[in-house]
N, C-alpha and C positions, 0 to 999 in steps of 0.2 A: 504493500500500500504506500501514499503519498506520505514524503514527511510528517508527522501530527504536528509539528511546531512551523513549518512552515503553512502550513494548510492552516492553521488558527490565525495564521499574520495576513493572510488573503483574505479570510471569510471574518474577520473579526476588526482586520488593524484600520484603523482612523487616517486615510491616504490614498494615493493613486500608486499606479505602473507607469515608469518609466521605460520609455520606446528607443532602444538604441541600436535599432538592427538594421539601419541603411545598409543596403547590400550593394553590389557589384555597379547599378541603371542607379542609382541614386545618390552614389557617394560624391561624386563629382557636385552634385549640386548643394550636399550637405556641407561639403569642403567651401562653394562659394559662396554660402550664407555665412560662414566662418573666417569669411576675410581669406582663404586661401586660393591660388584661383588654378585652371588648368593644368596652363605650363610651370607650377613648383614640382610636376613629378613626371617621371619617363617613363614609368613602368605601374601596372597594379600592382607589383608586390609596395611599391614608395608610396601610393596610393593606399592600398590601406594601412602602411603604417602610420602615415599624416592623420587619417579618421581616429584607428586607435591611439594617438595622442592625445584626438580631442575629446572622447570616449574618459579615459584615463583622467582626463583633467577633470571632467566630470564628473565622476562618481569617486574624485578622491577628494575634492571641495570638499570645507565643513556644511556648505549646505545642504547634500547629500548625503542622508540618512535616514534611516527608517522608522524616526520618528512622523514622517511625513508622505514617505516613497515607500510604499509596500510590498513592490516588486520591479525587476527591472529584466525587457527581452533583449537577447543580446544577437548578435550575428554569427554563422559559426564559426569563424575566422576571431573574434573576440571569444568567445568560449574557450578556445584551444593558447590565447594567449593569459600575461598574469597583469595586474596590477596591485603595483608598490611589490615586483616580484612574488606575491601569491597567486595560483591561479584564479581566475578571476571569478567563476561564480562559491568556490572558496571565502572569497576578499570580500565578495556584495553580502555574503549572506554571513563570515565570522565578525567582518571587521564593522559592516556598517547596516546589520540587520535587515536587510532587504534580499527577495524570495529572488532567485536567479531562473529566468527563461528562454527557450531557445529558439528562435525562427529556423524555420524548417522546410518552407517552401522554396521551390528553385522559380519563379516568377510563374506569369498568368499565360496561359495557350491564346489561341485565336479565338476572336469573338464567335459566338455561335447563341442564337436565340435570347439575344437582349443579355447575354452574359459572357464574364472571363472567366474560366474556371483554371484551378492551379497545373501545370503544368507536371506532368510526372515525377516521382521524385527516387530518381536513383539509392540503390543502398539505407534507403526508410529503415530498415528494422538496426539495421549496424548501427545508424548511428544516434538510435534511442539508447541502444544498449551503450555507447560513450556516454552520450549527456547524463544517462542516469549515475554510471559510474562517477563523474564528474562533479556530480553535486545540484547536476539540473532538477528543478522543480515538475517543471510543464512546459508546453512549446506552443509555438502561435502560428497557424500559417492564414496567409489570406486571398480571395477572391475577389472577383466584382462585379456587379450585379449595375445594368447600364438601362435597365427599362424593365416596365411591370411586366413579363411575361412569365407565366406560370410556367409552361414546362421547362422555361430556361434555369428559372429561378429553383424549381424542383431538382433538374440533377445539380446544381451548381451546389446546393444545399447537401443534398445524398452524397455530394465525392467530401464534403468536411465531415460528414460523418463516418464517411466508410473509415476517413483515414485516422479520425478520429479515436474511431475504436482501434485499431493497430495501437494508438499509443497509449490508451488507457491497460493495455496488455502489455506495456513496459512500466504501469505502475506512473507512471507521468500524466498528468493533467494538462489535458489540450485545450486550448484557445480557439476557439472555432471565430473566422472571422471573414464572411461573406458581406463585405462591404456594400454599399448602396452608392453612389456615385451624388454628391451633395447639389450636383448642376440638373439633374433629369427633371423633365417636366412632371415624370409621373411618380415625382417619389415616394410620395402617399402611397399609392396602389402600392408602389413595389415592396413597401413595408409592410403591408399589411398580406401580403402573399409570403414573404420570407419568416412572418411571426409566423402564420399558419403550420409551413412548413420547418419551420427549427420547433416546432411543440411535436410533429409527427414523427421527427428525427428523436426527441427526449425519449418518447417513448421507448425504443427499443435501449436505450442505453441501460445496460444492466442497473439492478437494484444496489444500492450501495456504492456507485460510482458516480461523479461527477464530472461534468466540462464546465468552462467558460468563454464565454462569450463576448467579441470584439467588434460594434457597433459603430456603425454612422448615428448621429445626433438624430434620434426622429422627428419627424415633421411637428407631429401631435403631444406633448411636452406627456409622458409618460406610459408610450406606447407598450414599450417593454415590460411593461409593470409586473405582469405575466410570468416572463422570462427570469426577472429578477426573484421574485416569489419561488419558483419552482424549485421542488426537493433534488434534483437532477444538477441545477447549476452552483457550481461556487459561487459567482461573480459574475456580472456582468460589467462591462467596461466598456467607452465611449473613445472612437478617434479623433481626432478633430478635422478630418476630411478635408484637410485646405484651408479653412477657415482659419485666420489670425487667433495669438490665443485669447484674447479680450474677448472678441465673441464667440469662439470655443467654447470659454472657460462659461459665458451668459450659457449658452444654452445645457450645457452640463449642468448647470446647479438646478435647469428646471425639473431633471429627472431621478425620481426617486430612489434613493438606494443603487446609482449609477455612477462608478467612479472614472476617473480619466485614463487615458493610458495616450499619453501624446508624442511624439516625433519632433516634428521641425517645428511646432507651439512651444515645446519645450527648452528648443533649445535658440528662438527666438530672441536677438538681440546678444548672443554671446560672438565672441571675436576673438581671433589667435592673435590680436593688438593689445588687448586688454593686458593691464598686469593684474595678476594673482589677487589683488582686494578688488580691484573691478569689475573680472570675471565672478568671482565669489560673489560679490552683491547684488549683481546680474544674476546670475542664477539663483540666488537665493529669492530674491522678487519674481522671478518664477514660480518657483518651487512652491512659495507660499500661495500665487496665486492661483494657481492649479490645485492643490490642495485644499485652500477654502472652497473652489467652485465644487470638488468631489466629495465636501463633507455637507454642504447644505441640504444636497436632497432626502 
């Protein structure tokens, strides 16, 4: 089974998840929100180690801590390295209390019937059996759901579950996270097809086991209500879909018992310019403010 002490700091801790898993399509722009641009690196190996610097700077700040940060999903390339020389989801979870997660998807296939769904994932079961060794919690992978159509919305839903259960069979707690696209005209509908179907999907999930669940902001300020309720889910958590965090963090607070789990909201407004107390206070006015928007509902 799932850690008991970790598993009580998700289901119980007063905080959000912290999103650090830009991969491979995203880092480049993670880096130029960060004041780093292009041409500082000639290689992805120099490339990601610019990101896990910035990674590293962050979750060794004093204002990361799990007084506030409940969990944090990392990329596998950061799993496999250490910070402050610990391995790293070691370091989130001895040194500064927070649950370590692992992204798991290798990105989205081609559209087909109003959705993206995740692309295959080579070596799946191998390397549950690392992360669990490792010290990982649970893993997050995501989809995209681009229009209300039911059967697209239907298997797009069924592959997070199938794969779902693979890793509740490694004892790890997955992240299911069929994202809704924040620009679609019809995003109403499509949430209310995607509830239907993530409660059809609960069902089979054995007795005694749980997932959690990685949301677009619903239109209707408590759609999920449902989802959060149910004996089946840990947690339900909110993206910020693109939205700046000011209004991220507005529409989170309108949903009840719905915490954060942000990306680039989070790390909004930091810079490899800043020194050390400037970076620090910058993240720290983050960290606070994403955490009051995920404790009001």
């Amino acid at each position: 089974m799932p850690n008991a002490d970790m598993r009580a700091k998700i289901a119980e801790g007063d905080g959000f998840i912290a999103a650090l898993d830009q991969s491979g399509g995203s880092t480049p722009k993670a880096l130029r929100l960060y004041g780093i641009d292009e041409g500082s690196w000639t290689s992805d190996g120099e490339m990601f180690d610019l990101i896990h610097g910035m990674r590293a700077r962050i979750v060794k700040s004093p204002a990361f801590t799990g007084d506030r940060i409940v969990g944090a999903i990392l990329f596998e390339m950061t799993m496999d390295r250490e910070f402050d020389g610990r391995p790293s989801a070691d370091y989130l979870w001895d040194r500064k209390r927070v649950v370590p997660f692992l992204k798991i998807d290798k990105g989205l296939g081609d559209a087909a019937d109003g959705t993206r769904k995740m692309k295959d994932i080579p070596n799946l079961d191998r390397t549950l059996e690392r992360a669990a060794k490792l010290g990982i919690f649970g893993t997050k992978m995501r989809s995209v759901i681009d229009a209300a159509n039911a059967p697209g919305i239907a298997a797009n839903v069924a592959q997070q579950f199938e794969i779902g259960r693979r890793i509740l069979s490694h004892d790890l707690v997955p992240i299911l996270e069929p994202e809704v696209t924040i620009t679609i005209a019809d995003k109403s509908e499509a949430e209310d097809l995607l509830k239907a179907e993530i409660l059809k999907g609960l069902d089979a999930v054995p007795e005694g086991r749980e997932i959690m669940l990685k949301l677009s902001p619903p239109s209707t300020p408590n759609h999920y209500a449902e989802l959060v309720d149910h004996p089946k889910v840990l947690r339900v958590v909110a993206l910020s879909g693109g939205h700046r965090r000011d209004e991220a963090n507005a529409l989170l607070s309108l949903n009840r018992g719905v915490i954060a789990s942000f990306s680039r909201a989070l790390t909004e407004g930091l810079s490899v310019n800043q020194s050390d107390e400037e970076f620090d206070a910058a993240l720290d006015a983050s960290v606070r403010s994403i955490h009051t928007a995920s404790i009001a509902g």
